[in-house]
N, C-alpha and C positions, 0 to 999 in steps of 0.2 A: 760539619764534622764535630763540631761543640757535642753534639747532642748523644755524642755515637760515648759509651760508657768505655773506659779504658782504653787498650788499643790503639797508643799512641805512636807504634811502629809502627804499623800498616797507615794509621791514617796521612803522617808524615809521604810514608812511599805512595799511596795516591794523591795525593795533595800535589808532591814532585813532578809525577808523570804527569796530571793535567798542566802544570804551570808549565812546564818544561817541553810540551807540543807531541812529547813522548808517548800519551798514552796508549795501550795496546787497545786492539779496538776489537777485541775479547778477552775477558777474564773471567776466571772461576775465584769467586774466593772462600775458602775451603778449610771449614774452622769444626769447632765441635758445637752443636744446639744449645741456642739460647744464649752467646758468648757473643752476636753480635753482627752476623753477618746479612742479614737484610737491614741492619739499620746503616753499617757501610755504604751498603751496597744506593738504599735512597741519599745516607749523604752524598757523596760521591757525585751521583748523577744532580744533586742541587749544585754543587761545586762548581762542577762542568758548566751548568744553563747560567749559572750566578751570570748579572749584569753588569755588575762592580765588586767581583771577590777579590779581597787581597792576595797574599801568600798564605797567609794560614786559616784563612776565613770567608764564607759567604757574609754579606752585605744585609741580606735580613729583612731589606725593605724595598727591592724592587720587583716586578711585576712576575718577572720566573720563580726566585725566591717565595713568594705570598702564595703560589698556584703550587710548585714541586712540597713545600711545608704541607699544605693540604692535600698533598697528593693526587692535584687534579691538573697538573700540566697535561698540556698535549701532545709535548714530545717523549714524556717519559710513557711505554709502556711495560705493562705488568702480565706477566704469566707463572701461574701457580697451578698448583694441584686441586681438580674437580671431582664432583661425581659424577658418573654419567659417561656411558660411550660416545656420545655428542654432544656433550658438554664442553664449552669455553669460557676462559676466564669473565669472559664480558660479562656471561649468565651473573656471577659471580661478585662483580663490582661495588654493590654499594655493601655487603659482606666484609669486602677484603678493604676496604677505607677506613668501616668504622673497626675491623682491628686494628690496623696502624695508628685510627686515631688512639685508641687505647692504651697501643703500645708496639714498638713494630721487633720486641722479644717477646714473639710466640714461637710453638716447636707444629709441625707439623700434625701431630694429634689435636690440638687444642685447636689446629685451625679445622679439620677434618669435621673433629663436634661442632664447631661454629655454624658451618653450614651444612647441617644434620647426615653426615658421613660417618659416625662412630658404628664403627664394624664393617666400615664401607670398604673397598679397595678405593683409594685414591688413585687420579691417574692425569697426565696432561696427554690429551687428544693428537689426532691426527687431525682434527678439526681446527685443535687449538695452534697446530704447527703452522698449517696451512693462512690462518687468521694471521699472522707474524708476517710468514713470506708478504701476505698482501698489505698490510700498513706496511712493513719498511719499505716497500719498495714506491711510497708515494715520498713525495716531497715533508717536510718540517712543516709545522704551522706556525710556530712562533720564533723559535731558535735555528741558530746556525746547526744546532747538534739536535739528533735525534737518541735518544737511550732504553732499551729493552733489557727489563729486568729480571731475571728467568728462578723466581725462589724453588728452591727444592729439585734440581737439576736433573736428582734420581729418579724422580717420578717421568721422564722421557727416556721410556724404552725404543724399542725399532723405528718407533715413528720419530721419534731424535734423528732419524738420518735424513730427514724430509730437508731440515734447516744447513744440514753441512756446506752448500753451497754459497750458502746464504752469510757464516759465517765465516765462512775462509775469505768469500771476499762480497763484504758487505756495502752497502750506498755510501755514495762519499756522509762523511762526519759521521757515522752510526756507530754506536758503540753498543756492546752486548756485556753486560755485568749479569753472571749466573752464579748461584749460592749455593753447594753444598756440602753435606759434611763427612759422607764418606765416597771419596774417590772410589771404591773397589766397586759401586753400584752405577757409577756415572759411565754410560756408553765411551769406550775407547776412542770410538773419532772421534768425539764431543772434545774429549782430554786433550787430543793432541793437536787440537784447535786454537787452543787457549792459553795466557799466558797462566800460570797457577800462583795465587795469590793467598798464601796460608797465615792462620790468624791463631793463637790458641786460646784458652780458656781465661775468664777472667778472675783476676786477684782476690781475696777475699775483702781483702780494704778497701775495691774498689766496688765488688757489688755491694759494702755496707754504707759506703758513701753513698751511692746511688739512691738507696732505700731511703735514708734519712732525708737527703735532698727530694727526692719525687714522690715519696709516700708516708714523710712525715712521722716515718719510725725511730724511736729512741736510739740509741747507741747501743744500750744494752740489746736490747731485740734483734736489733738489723745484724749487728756482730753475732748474733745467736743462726739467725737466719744463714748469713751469709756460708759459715762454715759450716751448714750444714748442704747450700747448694750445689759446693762441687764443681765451681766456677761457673755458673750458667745461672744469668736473671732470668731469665723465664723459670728455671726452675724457683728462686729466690723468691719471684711475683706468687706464683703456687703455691708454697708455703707460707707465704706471708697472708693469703687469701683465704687461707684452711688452720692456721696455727689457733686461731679461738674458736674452731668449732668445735661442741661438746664433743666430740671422737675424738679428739685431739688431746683434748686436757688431761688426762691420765695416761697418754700415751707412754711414759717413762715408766710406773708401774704394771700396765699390759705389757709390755715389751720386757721386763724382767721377771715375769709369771711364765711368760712365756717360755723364755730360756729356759727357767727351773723345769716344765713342764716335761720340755724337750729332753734335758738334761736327764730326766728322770724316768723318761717313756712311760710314760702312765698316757696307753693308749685312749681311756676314754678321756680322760683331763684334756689332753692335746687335742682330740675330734672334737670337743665343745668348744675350745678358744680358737679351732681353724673355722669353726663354723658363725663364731662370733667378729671375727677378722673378717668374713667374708661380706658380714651387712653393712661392715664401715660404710662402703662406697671406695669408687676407684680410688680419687683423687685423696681421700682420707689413709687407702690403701697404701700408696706410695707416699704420702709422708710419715705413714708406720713404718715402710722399709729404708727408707732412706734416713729416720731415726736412728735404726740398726745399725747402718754403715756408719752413723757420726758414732754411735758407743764403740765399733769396735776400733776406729779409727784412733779415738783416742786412748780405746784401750790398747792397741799397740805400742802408742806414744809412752802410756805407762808401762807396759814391760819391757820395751828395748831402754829408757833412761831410769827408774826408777822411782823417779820422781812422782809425786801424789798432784802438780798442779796441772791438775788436765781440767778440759770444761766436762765435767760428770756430776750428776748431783751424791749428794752422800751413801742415799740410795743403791748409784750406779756403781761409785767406787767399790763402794762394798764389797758388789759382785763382781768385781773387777778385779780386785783383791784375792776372793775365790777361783777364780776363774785361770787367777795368772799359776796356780797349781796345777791345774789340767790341759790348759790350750797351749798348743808351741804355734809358731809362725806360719807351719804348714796348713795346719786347722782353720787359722785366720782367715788363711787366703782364701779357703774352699768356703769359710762363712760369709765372707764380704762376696765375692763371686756367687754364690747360690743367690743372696739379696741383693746383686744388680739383675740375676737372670731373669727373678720374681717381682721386679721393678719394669723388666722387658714383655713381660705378659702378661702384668696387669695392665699395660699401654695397650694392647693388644685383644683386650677382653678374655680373656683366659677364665675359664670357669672356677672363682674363687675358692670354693668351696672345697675341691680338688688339689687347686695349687698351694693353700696353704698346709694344706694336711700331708703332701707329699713333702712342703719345706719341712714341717714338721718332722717329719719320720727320717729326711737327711739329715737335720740335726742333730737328729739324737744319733745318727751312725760317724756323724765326724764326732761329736761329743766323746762318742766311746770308742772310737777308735786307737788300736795300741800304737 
């Protein structure tokens, strides 16, 4: 549980439930991306197999402990999102280890491009359902407890109903730990399956702690990173991966050219910097949008208190300064919401070229609008 970043109330309440003989022997834990819930979900299931775990702690050095760390126990399995109509996680294995050895805050996209799915539909099988039914229904190999891990929960449409049986009432000692993040996609029987185990985003002090402890970033940086992540290390990992690339380092004065551009509807100006937006690259793409969100984020902060100490460079204030002339709080909302929507479709492969030039031209109509 050590390992698992913030999230000291949920880890407490599973910690409980295993100690206490209580635990439910299905949960959903049901958080937002990147905030932590498959690294729960393998603490948790180390917890459980631990040989000598305390009350607040796995032991670290016995033979479950050294296999579940590496992710190679035998009681623990894993099922995720593939490609392929007869595709199963197995295909998939030595893939899905060396992310977690990496890091186990990935989002679903990142693991998608991992094993070359970008633009793919991801999906968990009928095949992969099937594979489940038949391991849990053998015997344990090593432990009294057997654990199925089920990341991304949403990706089990109709063929989610294969396993219902299986989860209402599972092998003795079996437990079912399933991750996702929005309920509204997660099959209805699946839900009322399970006990719901809800987590939410993490702190900003805590994904910059994070950073400087596992990836050796200054204070100044990771504090820069962190509030720009929006509670989510995976996100915080991404930008911290993209923050020196050459597309990046002028991101502060592209992003306020921009503006004026938009501001100003100078049609051809705006078509040449959506079509220069568009070679960034994705991942380059969504740390220019998510730029966005941090200016205007604090540019609210500066016009609801008045205050000048916000994290903007002088630059940004500037326009901020400008800006607090013409923008009321309605404008905001529709600008921060257009640049989560154009953060949603560049995940999505959205033809750039198109989508920025379309933000563009919304711009400039919330800009001018009376």
């Amino acid at each position: 549980m050590n390992q698992v970043i913030g999230q000291e109330r949920v880890k407490q309440q599973l910690r409980t439930a295993v100690n206490s003989g209580r635990m439910s022997h299905a949960q959903i834990l049901l958080g937002p991306k990147g905030a932590g819930g498959l690294a729960l979900a393998l603490a948790t299931a180390q917890y459980l197999l631990c040989q000598n775990k305390t009350d607040d702690k796995v032991c670290g050095t016995c033979p479950a402990c050294h296999k579940a760390a590496k992710n190679i126990h035998p009681d623990i399995h894993f099922t995720f999102p593939t490609i392929g109509g007869k595709a199963t996680s197995e295909d998939f294995m030595n893939e899905w280890r060396s992310a977690l050895d990496e890091s186990p805050y990935f989002d679903d996209f990142k693991w998608l491009q991992k094993i070359g799915g970008e633009g793919k539909q991801g999906n968990i099988t009928a095949l992969e359902c099937n594979r489940m039914i038949s391991k849990l229904s053998l015997k344990s190999f090593e432990s009294p407890y057997k654990v199925q891990i089920i990341w991304q929960v949403e990706y089990l449409q109709k063929e989610g109903n294969r396993l219902l049986k299986l989860i209402e009432e599972p092998p003795a000692n079996t437990y079912f730990l399933l991750i996702a993040h929005d309920s509204d996609q997660v099959l209805n029987t699946i839900l009322s399956r399970c006990q719901i185990v809800k987590f939410g985003a993490l702190k900003d002090t805590e994904i910059a702690a994070a950073l400087q402890q596992r990836n050796q970033v200054s204070e100044e940086k990771a504090n820069s990173i962190a509030h720009l992540a929006d509670g989510s290390f995976s996100e915080a990992q991404s930008i911290l991966q993209h923050a020196d690339d050459e597309n990046s380092v002028n991101r502060s004065a592209l992003f306020l050219d921009w503006l004026r551009k938009c501001y100003l509807g100078d049609g051809v100006a705006m078509t040449k910097l959506s079509e220069a937006l568009a070679k960034l690259g994705r991942e380059p793409q969504k740390f220019f949008l998510r730029y966005g969100l941090h200016f205007f984020r604090e540019f609210l902060f500066f016009k609801t208190t008045g205050t000048e100490n916000v994290r903007l460079l002088p630059s940004e204030l500037e326009t901020a300064r400008k800006m607090n002339q013409v923008l009321d709080f309605e404008k905001v909302e529709k600008i921060t919401q257009l640049f989560s929507d154009c953060i949603y479709h560049v995940e999505r492969n959205a033809n750039p070229k198109v989508l920025f030039l379309d933000a563009s031209i919304q711009l400039n109509k919330i800009f001018r609008r009376s």
